[in-house]
N, C-alpha and C positions, 0 to 999 in steps of 0.2 A: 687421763682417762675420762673426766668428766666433762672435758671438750669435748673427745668422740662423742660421746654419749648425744650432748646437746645438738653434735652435728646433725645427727640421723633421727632426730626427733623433729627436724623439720624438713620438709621436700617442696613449700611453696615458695614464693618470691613476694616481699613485700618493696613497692615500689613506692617511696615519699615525693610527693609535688609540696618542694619546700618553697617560702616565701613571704617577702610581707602583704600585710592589706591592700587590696585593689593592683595584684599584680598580674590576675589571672588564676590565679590557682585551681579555683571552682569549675571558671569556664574552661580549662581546657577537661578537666575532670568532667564535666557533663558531657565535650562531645568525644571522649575515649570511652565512657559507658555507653553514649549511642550507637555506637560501634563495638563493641565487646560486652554484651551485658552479663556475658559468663564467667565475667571476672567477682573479685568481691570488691565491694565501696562500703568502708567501713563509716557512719554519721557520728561525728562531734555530740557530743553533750554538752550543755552549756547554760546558763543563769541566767544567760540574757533575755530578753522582753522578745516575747516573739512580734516580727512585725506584720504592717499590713501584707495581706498576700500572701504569708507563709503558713505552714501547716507542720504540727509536730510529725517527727518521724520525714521531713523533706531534706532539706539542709542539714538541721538539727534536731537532737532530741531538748526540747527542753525543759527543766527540770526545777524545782526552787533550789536557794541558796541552800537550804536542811540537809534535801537529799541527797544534793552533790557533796554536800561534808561527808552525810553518814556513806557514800558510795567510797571515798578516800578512806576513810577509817576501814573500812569491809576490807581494804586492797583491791579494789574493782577496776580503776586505772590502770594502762601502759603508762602514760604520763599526763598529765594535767597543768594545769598553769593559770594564775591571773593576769589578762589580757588586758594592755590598755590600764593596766591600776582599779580595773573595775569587776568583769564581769570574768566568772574561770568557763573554763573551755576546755577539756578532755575526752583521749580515747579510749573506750573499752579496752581491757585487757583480752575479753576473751571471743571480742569481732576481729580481731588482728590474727591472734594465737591460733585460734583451733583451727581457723580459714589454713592457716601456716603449716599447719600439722599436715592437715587433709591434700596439701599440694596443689593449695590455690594461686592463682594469680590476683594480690590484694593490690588494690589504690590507693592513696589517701592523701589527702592535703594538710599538711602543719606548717606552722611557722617556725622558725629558728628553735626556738625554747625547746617545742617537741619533737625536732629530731633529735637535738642534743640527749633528749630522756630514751627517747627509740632505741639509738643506736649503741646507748650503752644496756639493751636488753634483749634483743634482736641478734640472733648471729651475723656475724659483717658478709658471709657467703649467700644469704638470704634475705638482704638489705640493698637496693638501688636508690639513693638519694639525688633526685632533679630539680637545680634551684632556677626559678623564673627571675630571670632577668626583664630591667626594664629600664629604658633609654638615660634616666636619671630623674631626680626626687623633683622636678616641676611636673616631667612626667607621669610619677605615682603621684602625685599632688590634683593634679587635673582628673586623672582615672575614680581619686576617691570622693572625687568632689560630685563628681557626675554619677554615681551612686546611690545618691539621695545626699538630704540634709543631714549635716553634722556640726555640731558645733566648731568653734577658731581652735579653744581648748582641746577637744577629741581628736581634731585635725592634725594639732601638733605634737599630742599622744604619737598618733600613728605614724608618723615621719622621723618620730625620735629612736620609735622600734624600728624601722624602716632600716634606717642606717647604721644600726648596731645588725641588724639581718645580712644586708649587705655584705657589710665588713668581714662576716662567715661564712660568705657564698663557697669559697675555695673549700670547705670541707665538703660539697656535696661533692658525687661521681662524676656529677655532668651539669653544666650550665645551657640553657636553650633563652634565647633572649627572647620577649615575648615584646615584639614593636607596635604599636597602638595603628588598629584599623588592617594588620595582618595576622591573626588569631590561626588563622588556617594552617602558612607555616610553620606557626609554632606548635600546634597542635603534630602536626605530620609528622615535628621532628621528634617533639614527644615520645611521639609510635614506633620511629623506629628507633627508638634507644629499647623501648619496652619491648616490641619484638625478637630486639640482637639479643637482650638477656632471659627472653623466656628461653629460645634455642640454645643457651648457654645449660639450660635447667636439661637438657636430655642426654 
């Protein structure tokens, strides 16, 4: 009874671009907004330093170390997570949720940690998980490197997540492999996975 219930409490589709760092996730996510901007794109919250170039509320919202506790304690999170052993990184509960209720078409980019947290809160009938493949870890090595500057250390942070990510690809619904210098591609194929599952929603 209280499956029914949760069924028909939701009529949107949330759709995850999972992945590790420098695999694409963002870029193909900026050019599916350029083209659907009637969809939702829910923004990360996150402790980290904002950089040159960015602007709160673009990428991310960001926040001090304080508030992002006192927003965990509140239960403001779908899922959250310390990234990298350093800086936490989560999504609203209620940029996902109500988008869900109202029978939106929601975006979002997470890495492994925060599907894992999604998807056990998320009905699995209103959940599409796309993990970004890519050619192999000199690959994402070279991608994060031309990024900007990072440290050897942070480098090999992210390569150690990389491959525990990987290793979980087989739990998303669909893999689209994202080849370096064809973004386009992978973006189209993207779309029409998102597509085939919005006509699935009528």
């Amino acid at each position: 009874m209280e499956n029914e219930e949760q069924k028909s409490e939701y009529s949107g589709k949330l759709f995850l671009i999972v992945g590790p760092s420098g695999s694409g996730k963002g870029t193909v996510i900026e050019k599916i907004k350029g083209k659907y901007p009637g969809f939702a794109y829910p923004i990360s919250y996150t402790t980290r330093e904002i950089r040159e170039g960015e602007k709160d509320g673009g990428s991310y919202h960001y926040v001090s170390r304080e508030e992002f506790e006192r927003m965990i304690k509140d239960g403001d999170f779908l899922e959250y997570a310390v990234v990298h052993s350093d800086n936490y990184y989560g999504t609203s509960k209620k940029d996902i949720m109500e988008p869900l209720k109202a029978g939106a078409v929601v975006v979002r980019e997470v890495d492994i940690q925060g599907f894992n947290s999604i998807r056990n809160l998320v009905p699995k009938e209103n959940l599409i998980s796309i993990f970004m493949k890519v050619s192999d870890l000199e690959d994402l090595k070279g991608r994060i490197l031309r990024r900007g500057q990072i440290s050897e250390e942070e480098l090999e942070k992210r390569l150690d997540s990389a491959k525990k990510e990987i290793a979980q690809s087989g739990e998303c619904n669909y893999q689209v492999e994202n080849k370096w210098g064809e973004i386009g591609d992978c973006v189209a194929n993207v779309e029409k996975i998102i597509l085939a599952e919005i006509k699935k929603m009528y």
